[in-house]
Each structure stands twice: as C-alpha cells, then as structure tokens.
N, C-alpha and C positions, 0 to 999 in steps of 0.2 A: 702359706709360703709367699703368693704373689703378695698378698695383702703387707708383710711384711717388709719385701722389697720396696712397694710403693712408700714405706716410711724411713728408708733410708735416703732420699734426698728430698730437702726442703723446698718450701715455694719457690719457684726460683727468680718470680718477679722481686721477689724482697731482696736478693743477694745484691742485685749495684745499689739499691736505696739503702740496705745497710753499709753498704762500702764508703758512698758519699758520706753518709753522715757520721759515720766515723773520723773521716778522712777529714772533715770538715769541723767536727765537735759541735757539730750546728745543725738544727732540722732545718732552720729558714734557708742558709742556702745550700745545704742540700737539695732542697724543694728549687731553690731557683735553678740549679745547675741541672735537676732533671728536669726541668718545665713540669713539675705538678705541684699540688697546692702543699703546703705543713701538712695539712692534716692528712690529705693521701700519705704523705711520705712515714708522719705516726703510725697509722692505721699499718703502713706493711713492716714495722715495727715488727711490731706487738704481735704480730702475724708471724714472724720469725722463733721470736722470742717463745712463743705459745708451743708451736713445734718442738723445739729444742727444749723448752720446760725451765728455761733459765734466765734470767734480767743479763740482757747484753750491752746494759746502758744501767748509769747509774742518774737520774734524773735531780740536779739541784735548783737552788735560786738561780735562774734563768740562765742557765749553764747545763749543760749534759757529756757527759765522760764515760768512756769504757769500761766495762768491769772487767776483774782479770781474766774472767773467761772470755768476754767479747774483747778484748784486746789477742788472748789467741786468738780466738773466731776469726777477728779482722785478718790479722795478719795472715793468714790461707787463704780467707778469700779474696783479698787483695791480690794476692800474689798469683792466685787461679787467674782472674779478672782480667789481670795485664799482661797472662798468656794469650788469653781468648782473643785478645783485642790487638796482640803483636801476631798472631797465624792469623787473625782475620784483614789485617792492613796487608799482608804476606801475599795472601788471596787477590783479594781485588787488586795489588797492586799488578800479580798477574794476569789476570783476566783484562785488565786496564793494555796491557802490549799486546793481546790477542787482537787480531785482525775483525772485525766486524763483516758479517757475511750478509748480505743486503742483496734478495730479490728484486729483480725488474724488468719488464717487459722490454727484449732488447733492442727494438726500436727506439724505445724511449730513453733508452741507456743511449745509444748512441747519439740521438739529435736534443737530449735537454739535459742528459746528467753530464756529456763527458766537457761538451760546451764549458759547464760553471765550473768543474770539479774543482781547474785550477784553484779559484779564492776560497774552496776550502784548504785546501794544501797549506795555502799563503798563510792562512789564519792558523793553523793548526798540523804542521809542516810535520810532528809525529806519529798523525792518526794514519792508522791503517787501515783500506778499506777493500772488502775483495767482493766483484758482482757478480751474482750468477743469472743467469738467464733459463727460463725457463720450467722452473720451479712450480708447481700448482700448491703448495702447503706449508707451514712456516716450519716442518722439520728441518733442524740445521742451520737455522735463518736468524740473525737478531731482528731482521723488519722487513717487510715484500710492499714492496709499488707493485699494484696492478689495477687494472680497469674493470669498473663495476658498481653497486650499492653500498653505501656504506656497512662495515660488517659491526652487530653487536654481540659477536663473543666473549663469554666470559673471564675477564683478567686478560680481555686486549684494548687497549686502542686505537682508533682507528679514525686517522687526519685524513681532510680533502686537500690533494695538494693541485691540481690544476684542470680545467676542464678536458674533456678526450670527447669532443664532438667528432661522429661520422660525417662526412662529409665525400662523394664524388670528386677527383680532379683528372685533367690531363693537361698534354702540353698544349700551345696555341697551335703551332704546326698541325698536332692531330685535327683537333677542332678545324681547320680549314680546311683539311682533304676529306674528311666523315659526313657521313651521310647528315642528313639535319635532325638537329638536338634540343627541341625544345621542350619535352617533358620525360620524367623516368620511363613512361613507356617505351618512347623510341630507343633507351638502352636495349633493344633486342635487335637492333641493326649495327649494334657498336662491339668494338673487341673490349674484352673485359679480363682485367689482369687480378691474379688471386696466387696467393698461396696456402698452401692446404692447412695454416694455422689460422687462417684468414678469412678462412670461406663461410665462415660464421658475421661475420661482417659483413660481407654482401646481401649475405640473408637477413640480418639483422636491417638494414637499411632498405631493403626491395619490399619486404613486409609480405603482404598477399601477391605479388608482383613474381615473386620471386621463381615457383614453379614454370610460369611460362615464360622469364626471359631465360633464365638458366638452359630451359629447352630451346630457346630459337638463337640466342647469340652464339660467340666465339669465343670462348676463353685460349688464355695466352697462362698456363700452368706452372708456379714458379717454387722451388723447390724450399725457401727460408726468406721468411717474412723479414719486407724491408725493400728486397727487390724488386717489387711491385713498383715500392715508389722508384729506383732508379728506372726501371723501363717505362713509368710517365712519362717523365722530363725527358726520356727521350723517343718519345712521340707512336709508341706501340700501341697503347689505347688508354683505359681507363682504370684508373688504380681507388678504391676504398680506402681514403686514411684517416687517420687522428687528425683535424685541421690542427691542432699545436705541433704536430711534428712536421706541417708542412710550410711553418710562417715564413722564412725564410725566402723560401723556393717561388711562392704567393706575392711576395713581396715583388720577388724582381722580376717577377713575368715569367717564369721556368713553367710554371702550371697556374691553372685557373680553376677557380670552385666551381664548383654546376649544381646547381638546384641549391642556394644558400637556405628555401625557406622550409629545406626539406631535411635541415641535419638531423641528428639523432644526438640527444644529449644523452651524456657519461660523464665519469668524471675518473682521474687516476684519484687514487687512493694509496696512505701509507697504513699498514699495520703492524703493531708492535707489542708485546705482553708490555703489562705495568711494570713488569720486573726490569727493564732494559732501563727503566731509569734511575737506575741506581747507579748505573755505567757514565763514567762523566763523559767518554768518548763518545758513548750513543746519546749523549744528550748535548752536545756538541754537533755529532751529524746530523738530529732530529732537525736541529734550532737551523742550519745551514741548509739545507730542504728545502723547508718550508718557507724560509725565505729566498733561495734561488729559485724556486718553480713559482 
C-alpha cells in the first residue's frame, strides 16, 4: 500500500523542467530560463516520461513538440504551477508587511540603534521594525545583537557589527574628590556602580582582583542597566561600560576612561538563520546595520 502511494506522484524536480519546456517548445531555453545545462534539463525529461511510461515530447529535426498526451500533461501542470507560485507570492508578500522583531541589548538600543534609525526610515519609510530587549535566544526573533564570540550555529549567521570593549569611567568631578587612582587596585577605595545584569562585567574586567575589591569597596546598586551610566556623569562613582556606548559623553568631557591599557575586548554581534534572507525587508535591515554601526 505505501509502496503504492509513493507512485502516485512523480519526481517532482521534473514538473517546472517539463513545464518550461513545453511552454517554450525548446530545451535550449528552457535550460536557459532555469539556469541548468540541456542536457540536465533532457535527462529530467526522460525522467518524467519513464515514470509515467509515455513520450511527453515528440522529438523532430531540431524542433521538439507535445504529444497529445503531454499537451494534457502540460496543460495541469501548468495550471498547478501558477497556483503554487500566485499562494506563494501571496505568502511572502505577507510576511514582507510583518514587522521584524530584532533583539538587543538595551543599552545599545538606546545610544547606537535609536541615534541612526532615522536614515533607515528615510530609505525605506515602509519597513517595520519592533525591539525587544532582553531576550537570551532567537525564539521569536528574525535577528539578536548581543555581546560576545562569534556564534557558529548551524543555518545561522552570525556578523561582527562593532567593537564592545570594557572599559572603567567616571565623571572628572568624581575623579577630583576620590581617593587616588592610579591602578585597578586602588578601585577598592572607590564607589563602584553596577547593576545586577551587569555585575558580570565587573567581574569580567577585575579578573582575580575581583573577590577582594568587591569585599573592600562600596557599591552604589542600580536596579536596570544603563543607569549606571547616568549616575557617572553625574559624579556618584564608577560605572563599567561598553567604550562605544560612551563616545559621546568621552568626547565632551562628561566621563573619562581609566585604565585604557586595561580594556577587555568584545565585540556586538548580529545573528540571524540563513532563512531571513529570503525576506527583502530583513535584508534591507541587515545591509542598514551593518553599515550604520
């Protein structure tokens, strides 16, 4: 019974090669219009033909034409063909007004993505784009920024879009009234600003240090990452950031780096299944990315 099932439908790579060249009365360009050679496009022929036990083609001096059966033939699966292909344009075209749901860490969302967003807008004034924050997994996600090695999962992707070096800052204010600051040690005479998604970040930077300044200093405990950095700039103590989300602030004198020779390199990263590139919007936002960061 199964065995028989399995011989009620044909190969099914043959059916568009038989359609084009019907449709065409031609192998050559049939062959051109699917980009494969003549002679693949013969071979799924004959392939067809062998299944079904009947000449679908009547082969003359360099001419070839339907027989009356493969002109039925055709005409079905022609007409199958150009359903498939009007519910599948149907499809994408929906998924195409579907909003794109794009992880990122929401710092970065704030001080790098929301900065350029606009000239994506500009360029592409229909795309929808919705962020979520927070996210540890690509359930639900067309692509996630996050900070880390690059990932090589299977059927993902995965772009370096901008460096995420650790780096120490505070404000200059602080720095003039704090104890003296000339090596990470003396951070255990300093207040030290963290929040609890972030406290991996200090440790990451303190290294073996870590244990005993966490025990001798002051932390100042903030409730959602990000905060940290406003309570720098204004001069409560010491905040752990991403030097790219603090160019700005660096720039105009708001906070100062400390220890530059002491970063910790990272880097954000995008990842995305291959499949998203089928999506012209996701590959619109990819290309917009990767050039604004």
């Amino acid at each position: 019974m199964t065995g028989k099932r399995g011989r009620d439908l044909p190969p099914m790579t043959s059916l568009p090669v038989f359609e084009a060249v019907g449709r065409h009365a031609s192998i050559a360009k049939a062959a051109d219009e699917l980009c494969l050679t003549p002679g693949a496009v013969s071979r799924q022929v004959r392939n067809l033909e062998a299944f079904l036990g009947c000449d679908l083609f009547e082969r003359l001096h360099r001419k070839i034409a339907l027989t009356p059966a493969g002109e039925v033939y055709w005409a079905k699966i022609h007409a199958s063909l150009a359903e498939i292909r009007a519910v599948t344009s149907d499809l994408a075209i929906d998924i195409e007004r579907r909003p794109l749901v794009i992880g990122s860490p929401r710092v970065f969302l704030q001080k790098c993505i929301m900065p350029a967003l606009g000239s994506l807008y500009a360029r592409r004034p229909d795309i929808v784009v919705k962020f979520v924050t927070g996210n540890q997994d690509m359930e639900g996600l067309d692509g996630m920024i996050y900070v880390g090695a690059e990932s090589h999962r299977r059927g993902f992707i995965c772009e370096v879009l901008a460096p995420a070096d650790l780096t120490p800052v505070c404000s200059p204010s602080y720095l003039r009234r704090a104890a003296p600051l000339e090596t990470p040690d003396d951070l255990e005479r300093h207040v030290l600003l963290r929040s609890a998604e972030f406290t991996r970040n200090w440790e990451l930077w303190l290294g073996p240090r870590t244990s005993r300044i966490f025990a001798a200093t002051r932390f100042i405990d903030l409730e959602s990452s990000g905060l940290e950095l406003t309570a720098a700039v204004e001069g409560l103590g010491i905040a752990i950031v991403r030097e790219k989300l603090v160019i700005q602030e660096l720039a105009e004198g708001q906070l100062i780096a400390l220890f530059p020779d002491h970063m910790v390199r990272e880097h954000y990263a995008f990842l995305f299944s291959e499949t998203k590139l089928r999506s012209q919007s996701f590959r619109v936002f990819r290309n917009w990315l990767t050039q604004a960061m």
